[in-house]
C-alpha positions in Angstrom: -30.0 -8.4 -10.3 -26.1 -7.8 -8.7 -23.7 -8.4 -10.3 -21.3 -11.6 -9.7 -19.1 -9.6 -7.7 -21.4 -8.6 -5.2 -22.9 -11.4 -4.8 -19.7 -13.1 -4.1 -19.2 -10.2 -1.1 -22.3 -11.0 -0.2 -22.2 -14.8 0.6 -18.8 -14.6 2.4 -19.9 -11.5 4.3 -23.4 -11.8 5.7 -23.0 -15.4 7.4 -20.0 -13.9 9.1 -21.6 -10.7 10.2 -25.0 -12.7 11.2 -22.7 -14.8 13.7 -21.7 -11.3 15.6 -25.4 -10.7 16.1 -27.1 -7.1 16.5 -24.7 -4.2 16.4 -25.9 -0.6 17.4 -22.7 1.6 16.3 -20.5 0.7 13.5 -17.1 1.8 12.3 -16.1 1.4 9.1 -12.2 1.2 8.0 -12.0 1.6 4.3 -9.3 2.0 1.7 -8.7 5.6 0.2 -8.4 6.3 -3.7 -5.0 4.8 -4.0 -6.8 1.2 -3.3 -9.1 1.6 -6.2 -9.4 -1.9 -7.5 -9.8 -3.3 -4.3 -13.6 -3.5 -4.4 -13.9 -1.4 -1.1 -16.6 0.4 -2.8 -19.1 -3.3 -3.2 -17.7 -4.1 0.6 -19.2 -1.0 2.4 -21.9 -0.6 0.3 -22.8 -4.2 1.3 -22.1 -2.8 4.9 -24.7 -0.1 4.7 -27.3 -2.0 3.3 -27.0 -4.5 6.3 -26.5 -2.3 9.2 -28.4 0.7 7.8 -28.4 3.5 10.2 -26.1 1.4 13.0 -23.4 2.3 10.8 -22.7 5.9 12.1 -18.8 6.3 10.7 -16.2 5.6 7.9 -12.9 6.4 8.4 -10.5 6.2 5.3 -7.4 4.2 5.9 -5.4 6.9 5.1 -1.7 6.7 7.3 0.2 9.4 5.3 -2.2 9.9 2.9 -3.8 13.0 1.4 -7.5 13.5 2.3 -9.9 11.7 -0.2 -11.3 14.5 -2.0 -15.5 15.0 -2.2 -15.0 13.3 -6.1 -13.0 10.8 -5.1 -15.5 9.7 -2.3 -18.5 9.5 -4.6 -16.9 7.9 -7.3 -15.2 5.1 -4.8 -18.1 4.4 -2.4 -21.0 5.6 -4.3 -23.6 3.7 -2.6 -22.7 5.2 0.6 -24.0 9.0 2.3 -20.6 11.1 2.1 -21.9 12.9 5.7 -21.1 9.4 7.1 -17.0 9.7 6.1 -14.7 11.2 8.5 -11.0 12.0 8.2 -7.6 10.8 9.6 -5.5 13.3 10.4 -1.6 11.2 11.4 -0.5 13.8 13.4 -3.2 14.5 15.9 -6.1 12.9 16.9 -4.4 10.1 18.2 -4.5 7.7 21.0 -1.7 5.3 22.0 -2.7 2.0 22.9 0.3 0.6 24.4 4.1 0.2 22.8 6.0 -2.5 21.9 9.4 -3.0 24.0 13.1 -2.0 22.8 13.8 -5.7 22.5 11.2 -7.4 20.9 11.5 -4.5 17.9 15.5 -5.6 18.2 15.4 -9.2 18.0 13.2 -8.4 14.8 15.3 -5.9 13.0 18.4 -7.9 13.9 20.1 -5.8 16.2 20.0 -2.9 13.9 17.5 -0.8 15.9 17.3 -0.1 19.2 13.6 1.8 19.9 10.1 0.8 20.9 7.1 1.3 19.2 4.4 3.0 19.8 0.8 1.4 18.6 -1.1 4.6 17.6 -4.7 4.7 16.3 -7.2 7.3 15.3 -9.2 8.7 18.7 -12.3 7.4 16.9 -11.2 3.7 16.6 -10.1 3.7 20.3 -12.6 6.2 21.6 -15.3 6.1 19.3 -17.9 4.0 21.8 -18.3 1.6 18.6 -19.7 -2.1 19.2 -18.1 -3.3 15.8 -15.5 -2.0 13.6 -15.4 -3.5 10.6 -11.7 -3.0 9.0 -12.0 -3.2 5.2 -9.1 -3.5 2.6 -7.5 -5.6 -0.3 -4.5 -8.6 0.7 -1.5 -7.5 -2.1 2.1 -7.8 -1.9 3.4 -5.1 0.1 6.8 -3.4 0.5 7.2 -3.0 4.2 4.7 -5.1 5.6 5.0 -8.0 3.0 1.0 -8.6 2.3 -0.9 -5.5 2.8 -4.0 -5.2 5.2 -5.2 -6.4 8.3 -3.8 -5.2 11.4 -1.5 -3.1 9.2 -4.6 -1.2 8.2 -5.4 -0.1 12.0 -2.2 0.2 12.9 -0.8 2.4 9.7 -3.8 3.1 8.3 -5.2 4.9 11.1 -1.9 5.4 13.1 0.1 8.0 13.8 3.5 9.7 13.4 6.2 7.5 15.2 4.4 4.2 15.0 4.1 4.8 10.7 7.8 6.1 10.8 9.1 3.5 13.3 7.5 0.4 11.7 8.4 1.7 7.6 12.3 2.1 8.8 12.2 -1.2 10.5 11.1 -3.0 7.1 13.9 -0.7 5.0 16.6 -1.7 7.6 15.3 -5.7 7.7 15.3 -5.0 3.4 12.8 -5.4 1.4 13.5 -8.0 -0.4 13.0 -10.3 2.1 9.8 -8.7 3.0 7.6 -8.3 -0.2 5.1 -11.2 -1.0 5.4 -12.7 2.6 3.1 -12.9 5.3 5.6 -13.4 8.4 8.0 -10.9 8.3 9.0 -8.7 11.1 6.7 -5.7 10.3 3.7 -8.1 10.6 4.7 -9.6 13.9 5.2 -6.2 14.9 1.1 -5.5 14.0 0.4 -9.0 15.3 2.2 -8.5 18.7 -0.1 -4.9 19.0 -3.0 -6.2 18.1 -2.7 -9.1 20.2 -1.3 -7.4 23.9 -3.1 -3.7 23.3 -6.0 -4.1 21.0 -8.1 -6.8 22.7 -10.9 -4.5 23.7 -11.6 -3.3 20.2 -14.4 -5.1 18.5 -12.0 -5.7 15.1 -13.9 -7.2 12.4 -12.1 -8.1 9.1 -13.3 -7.9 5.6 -10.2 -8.9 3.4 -10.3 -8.9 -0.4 -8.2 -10.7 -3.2 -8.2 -8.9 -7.1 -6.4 -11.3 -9.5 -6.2 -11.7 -13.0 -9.6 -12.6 -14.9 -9.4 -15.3 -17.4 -8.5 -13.4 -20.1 -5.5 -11.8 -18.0 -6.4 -8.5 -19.4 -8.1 -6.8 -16.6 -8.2 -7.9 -12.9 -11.5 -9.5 -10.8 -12.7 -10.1 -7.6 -11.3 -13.7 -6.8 -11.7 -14.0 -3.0 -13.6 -12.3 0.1 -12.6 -13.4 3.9 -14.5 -12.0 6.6 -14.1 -12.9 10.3 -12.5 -12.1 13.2 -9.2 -13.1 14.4 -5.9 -14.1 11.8 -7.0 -16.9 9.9 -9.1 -14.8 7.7 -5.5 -12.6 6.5 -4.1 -16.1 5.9 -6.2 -17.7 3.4 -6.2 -14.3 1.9 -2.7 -14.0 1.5 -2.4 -17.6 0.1 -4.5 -17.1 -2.8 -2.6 -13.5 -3.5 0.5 -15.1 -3.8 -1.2 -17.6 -6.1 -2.6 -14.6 -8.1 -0.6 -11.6 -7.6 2.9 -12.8 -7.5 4.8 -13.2 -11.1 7.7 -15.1 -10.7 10.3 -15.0 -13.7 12.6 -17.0 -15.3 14.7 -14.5 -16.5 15.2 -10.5 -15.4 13.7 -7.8 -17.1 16.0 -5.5 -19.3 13.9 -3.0 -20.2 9.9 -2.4 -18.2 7.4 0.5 -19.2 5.0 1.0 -16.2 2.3 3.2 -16.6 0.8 5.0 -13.6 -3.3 5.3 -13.6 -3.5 9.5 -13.1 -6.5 9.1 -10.7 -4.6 6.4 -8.7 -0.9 7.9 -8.6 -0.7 11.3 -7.7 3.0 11.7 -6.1 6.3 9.5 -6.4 5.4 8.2 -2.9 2.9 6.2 -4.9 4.3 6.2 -7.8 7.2 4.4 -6.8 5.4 0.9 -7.1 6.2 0.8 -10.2 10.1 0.8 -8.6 9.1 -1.4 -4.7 7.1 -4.2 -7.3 9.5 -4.5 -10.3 12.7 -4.0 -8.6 13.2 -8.0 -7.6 12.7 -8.6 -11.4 14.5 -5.7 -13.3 18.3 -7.4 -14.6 21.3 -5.5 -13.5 22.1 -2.3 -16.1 18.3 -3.1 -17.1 15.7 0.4 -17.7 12.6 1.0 -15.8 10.3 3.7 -17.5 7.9 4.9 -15.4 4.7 7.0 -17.5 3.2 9.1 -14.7 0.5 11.5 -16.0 -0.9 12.1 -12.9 2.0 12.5 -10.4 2.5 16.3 -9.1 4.6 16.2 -6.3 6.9 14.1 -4.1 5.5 13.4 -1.2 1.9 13.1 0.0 2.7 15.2 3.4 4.4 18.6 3.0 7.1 17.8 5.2 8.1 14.2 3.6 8.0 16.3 0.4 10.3 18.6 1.3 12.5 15.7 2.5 12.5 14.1 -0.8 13.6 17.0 -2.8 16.4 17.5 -0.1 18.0 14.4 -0.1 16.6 12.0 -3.7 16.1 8.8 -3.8 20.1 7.9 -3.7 20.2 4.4 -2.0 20.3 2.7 1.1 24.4 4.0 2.5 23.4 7.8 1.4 20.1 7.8 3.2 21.0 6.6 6.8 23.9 8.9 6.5 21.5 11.5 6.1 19.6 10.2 8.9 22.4 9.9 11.1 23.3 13.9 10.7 19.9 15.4 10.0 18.0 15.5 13.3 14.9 16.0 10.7 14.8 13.3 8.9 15.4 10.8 12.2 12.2 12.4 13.2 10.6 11.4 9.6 12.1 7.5 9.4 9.0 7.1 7.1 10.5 9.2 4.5 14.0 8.0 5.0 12.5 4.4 4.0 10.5 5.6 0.8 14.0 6.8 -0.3 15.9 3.8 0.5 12.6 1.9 -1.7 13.1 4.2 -4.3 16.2 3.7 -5.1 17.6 1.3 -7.4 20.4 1.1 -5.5 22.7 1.4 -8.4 21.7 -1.8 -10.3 19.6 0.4 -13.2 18.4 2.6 -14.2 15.0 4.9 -13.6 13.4 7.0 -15.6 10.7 9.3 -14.5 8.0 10.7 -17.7 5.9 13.2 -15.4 3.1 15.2 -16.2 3.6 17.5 -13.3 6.7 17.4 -11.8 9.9 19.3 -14.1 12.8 18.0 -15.7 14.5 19.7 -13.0 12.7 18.5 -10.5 12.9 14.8 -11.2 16.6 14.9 -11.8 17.3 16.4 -8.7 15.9 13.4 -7.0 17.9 11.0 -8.5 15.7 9.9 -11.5 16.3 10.6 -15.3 13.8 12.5 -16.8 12.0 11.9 -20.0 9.4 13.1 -21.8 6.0 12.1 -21.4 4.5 12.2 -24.3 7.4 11.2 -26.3 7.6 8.2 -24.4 4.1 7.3 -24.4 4.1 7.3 -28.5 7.6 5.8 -28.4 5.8 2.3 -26.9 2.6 2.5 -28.4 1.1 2.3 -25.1 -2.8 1.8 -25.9 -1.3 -1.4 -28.0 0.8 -3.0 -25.1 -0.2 -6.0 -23.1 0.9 -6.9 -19.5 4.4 -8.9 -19.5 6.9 -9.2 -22.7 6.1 -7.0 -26.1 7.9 -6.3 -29.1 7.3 -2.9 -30.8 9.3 -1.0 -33.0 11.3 0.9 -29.8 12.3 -2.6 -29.4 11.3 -5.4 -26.6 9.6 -3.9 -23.5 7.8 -6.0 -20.2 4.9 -3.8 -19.6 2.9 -3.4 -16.6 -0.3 -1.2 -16.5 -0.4 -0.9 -12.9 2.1 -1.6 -10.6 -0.2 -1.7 -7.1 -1.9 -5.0 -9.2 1.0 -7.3 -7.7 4.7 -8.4 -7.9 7.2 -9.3 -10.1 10.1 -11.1 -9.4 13.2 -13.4 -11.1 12.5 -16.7 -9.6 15.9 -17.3 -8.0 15.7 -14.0 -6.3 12.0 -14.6 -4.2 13.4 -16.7 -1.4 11.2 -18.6 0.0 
């Protein structure tokens, strides 16, 4: 017998796909490891067992990501023939569908920028001769688009250099704090506008997902599947993930211990969740500790890494000065935004526990460095619970995985 889970994929996603009718070539747009809980792994198993051999490709969702590894694959989608998974490469294989004008991407950012964009997807989405693709992910709080998935998940996902770069700087430069836990912002009309005037012709298919809370508000379930074509499907998604995902405070956090699953988090690029989610609720002069077993580097891309450990996370004025002189970094406005996200911009403090990366390391990025182990006995972690606990290192908000949501002080999520 399935479990509840799948059979809740099940009755949302069937009825939709029987509507389509017979497909002969299927591709499949899936979340890499860093989307573990979004129960990608139930979704294109269910796929496979319905298409069978029509479905001929997956394609990880991977935008800047590092290359899912052979383990990762069978331990994420284990119902599913690894021969079947291909790989997004962000810097070739890339076709351009069309590009959004100077002033549309103007009007969104406010006057601040003054470039088009370029909407850039894998060769295989665009050339692949595929009937359906069926674009699967997880609808969470997001730092540049707002709520994760959908379009973003072609267009990023599966896009290229300038149209990643272009569309992250845009959401630094609008700020993030009028992005995260929205649906319309101006990084999602930017998707929209793509997908509606250059992506007609693809057979886009949307299985979205929403993780929340179970009912002992320990560990998270599957609480929603929407499957369908067109945008109505992203917004009763995103409607329950505010519901669910969203923490809204009545008072800011002085002190947060985050702790970073090693499987999930493997570089601050990811890690820094635990910075983009808290940041809205974290009080001014307040300490964000950040236990990071797994994280080994900077950046998931060679280049951004070397970028980080040039310039740190430093804030918003320091980084677009170093865009404006470093011809480099203008050419990587995806890594200039991770460092403006990084940053606390001043208001507290953050302090890195690695298991990879050096004291030396960390500190030249603009963290503080602690130890991990130290830290980890400091708070007691296995004891801790999500949200406000009192242990002998005194009173600490704790939040096992940052990527689960978003926090926020009430007064400071605008509507």
């Amino acid at each position: 017998m399935s479990d509840p889970e799948t059979e809740l994929v099940r009755e949302s996603l069937f009825p939709a796909l029987d509507r389509l009718g017979r497909r002969r070539r299927v591709l499949a747009l899936v979340p890499d490891a860093t989307r573990g809980r979004s129960r990608a792994g139930i979704v294109l198993g269910l796929l496979c067992e319905y298409y069978g051999g029509a479905l001929t490709d997956v394609l990880p969702a991977l935008g800047t990501h590092e290359a899912m590894s052979s383990a990762e694959i069978t331990a994420m989608y284990p119902a599913v023939q690894a021969s079947l998974f291909r790989v997004h490469d962000w810097r070739k294989d890339l076709v351009t569908l069309g590009r959004v004008p100077v002033k549309f991407v103007q009007e969104l950012s406010e006057g601040k920028l003054s470039y088009d964009w370029p909407a850039e997807v894998n060769r295989l989405v665009a050339e692949g001769g595929h009937d359906l693709i069926v674009s699967v992910g997880q609808v969470v709080p997001h730092e540049v688009a707002g709520m994760a998935n959908h379009a973003k998940n072609v267009f990023v996902g599966t896009g290229g250099v300038d149209g990643i770069n272009r569309s992250h700087f845009l959401g630094a430069v609008f700020g993030m704090e009028r992005i995260m836990g929205r649906l319309d912002t101006p990084v999602r009309a930017l998707f929209d506008y793509a997908e509606r005037e250059f992506a007609q012709a693809l057979p886009l298919f949307w299985a979205l997902t929403v993780v929340g809370p179970d009912e002992s508000g320990q560990t998270d379930a599957l609480k929603g599947v929407f499957a369908g074509e067109g945008r109505s499907c992203l917004e009763e998604a995103a409607a329950l993930s505010q519901r669910l995902n969203v923490q809204l405070l009545d008072k800011p956090i002085t002190r947060a211990v985050v702790r970073l699953d090693p499987h999930e988090f493997k570089s601050t690029w990811l890690g820094n969740k635990a910075i983009y989610r808290l940041r809205m609720a974290m009080a001014d002069g307040g300490e964000l500790i950040i236990l990071a077993p797994g994280v080994q580097r900077f950046g998931e891309d060679p280049a951004i890494d070397r970028l980080i450990r040039k310039y740190g996370y430093r804030g918003t004025d320091t980084t677009l000065a170093a865009v404006a002189a470093d011809p480099d970094l203008a050419a990587n406005l995806s890594a200039a935004a991770h460092l403006i996200h990084g940053s606390s911009e001043g208001r507290f403090s953050i302090s890195y526990c690695t298991g990879g990366l050096s004291q030396e390391e960390v500190e030249a990025a603009g963290f503080r460095w602690r130890d991990l182990a130290a830290e980890e006995a400091r708070w007691k972690v296995p004891e801790l619970v999500p949200g406000l606990n009192q242990v002998e290192g005194g009173e600490a908000f704790y939040v096992p995985n940052p990527a689960a949501g978003l926090w926020s002080v009430r007064s400071r999520f605008l509507p």
